[in-house]
N, C-alpha and C positions, 0 to 999 in steps of 0.2 A: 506465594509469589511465582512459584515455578506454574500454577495454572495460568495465571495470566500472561506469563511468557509463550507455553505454548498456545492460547488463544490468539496473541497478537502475531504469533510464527504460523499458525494456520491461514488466519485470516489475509494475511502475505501473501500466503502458497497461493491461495484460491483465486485473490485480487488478480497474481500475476500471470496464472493460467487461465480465468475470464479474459484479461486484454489479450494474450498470445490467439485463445480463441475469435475472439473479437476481429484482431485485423487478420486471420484465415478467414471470415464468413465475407469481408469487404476488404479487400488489400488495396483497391483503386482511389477506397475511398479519400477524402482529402484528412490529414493528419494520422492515416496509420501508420506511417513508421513509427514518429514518437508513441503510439498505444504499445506494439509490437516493444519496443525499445524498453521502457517503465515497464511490460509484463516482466520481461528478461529480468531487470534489476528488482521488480519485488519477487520472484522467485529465488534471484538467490539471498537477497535479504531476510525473506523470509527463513530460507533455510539454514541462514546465519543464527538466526533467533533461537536456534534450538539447542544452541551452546551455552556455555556459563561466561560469555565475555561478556565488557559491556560496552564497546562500540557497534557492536550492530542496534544497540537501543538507541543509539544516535542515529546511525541513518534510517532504522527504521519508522524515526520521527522526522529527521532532515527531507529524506526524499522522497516521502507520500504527497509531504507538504508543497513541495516543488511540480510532483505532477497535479495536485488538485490545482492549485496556484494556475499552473500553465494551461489546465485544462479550463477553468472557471472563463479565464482570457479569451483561449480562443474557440471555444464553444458556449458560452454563457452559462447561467442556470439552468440545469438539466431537468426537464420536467418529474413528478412525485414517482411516479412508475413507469422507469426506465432502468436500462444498464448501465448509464452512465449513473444515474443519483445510487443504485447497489455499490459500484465503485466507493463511490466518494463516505458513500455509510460506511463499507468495511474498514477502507484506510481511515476515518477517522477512529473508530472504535481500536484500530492497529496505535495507533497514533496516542490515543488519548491511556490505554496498555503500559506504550514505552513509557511516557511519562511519569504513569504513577509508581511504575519500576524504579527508575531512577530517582525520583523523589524519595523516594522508602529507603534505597539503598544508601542516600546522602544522610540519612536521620540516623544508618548504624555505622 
């Protein structure tokens, strides 16, 4: 268990320093604050993840789901080989992590 915690706490870190970098390469572009903004909150989620609580396995299920969500909306489906579809694979793998965490931890 403790592997896939820190897998879904890396995969955080990474997601959240990709977007941080992301809106430095295009700041003008249209919707990077919200990138810039969701970097900030999966870095520190992600580095919530490295503790033994278990509200960070909520948000780190609650609010990937909120930026893919809001991202899907206002950029559509991001082509096979892009930044954006890396994004949306890491945070699901993040995502689909907390869940079977919580799951496991309900069954003891």
């Amino acid at each position: 268990m403790k592997t896939i915690r820190l897998l879904a706490g890396t995969l955080l870190l990474i997601s959240g320093v990709l977007h941080i970098v992301a809106y430095f390469q295009a700041p003008e572009s249209p919707g990077s604050i919200p990138v810039l903004a969701f970097g900030v909150i999966y870095v520190i989620v992600g580095a919530l993840l490295f503790n033994r609580k278990k509200y960070p396995l909520y948000l780190a299920i609650i609010i990937p789901l909120i930026g893919m969500t809001l991202s899907l909306i206002k950029f559509g489906i991001p082509g096979l080989v892009s930044l954006s579809a890396f994004f949306k694979v890491m945070e699901i793998i993040a995502v689909v992590c907390c869940f079977v965490l919580l799951f496991k931890s309900k069954k003891t």
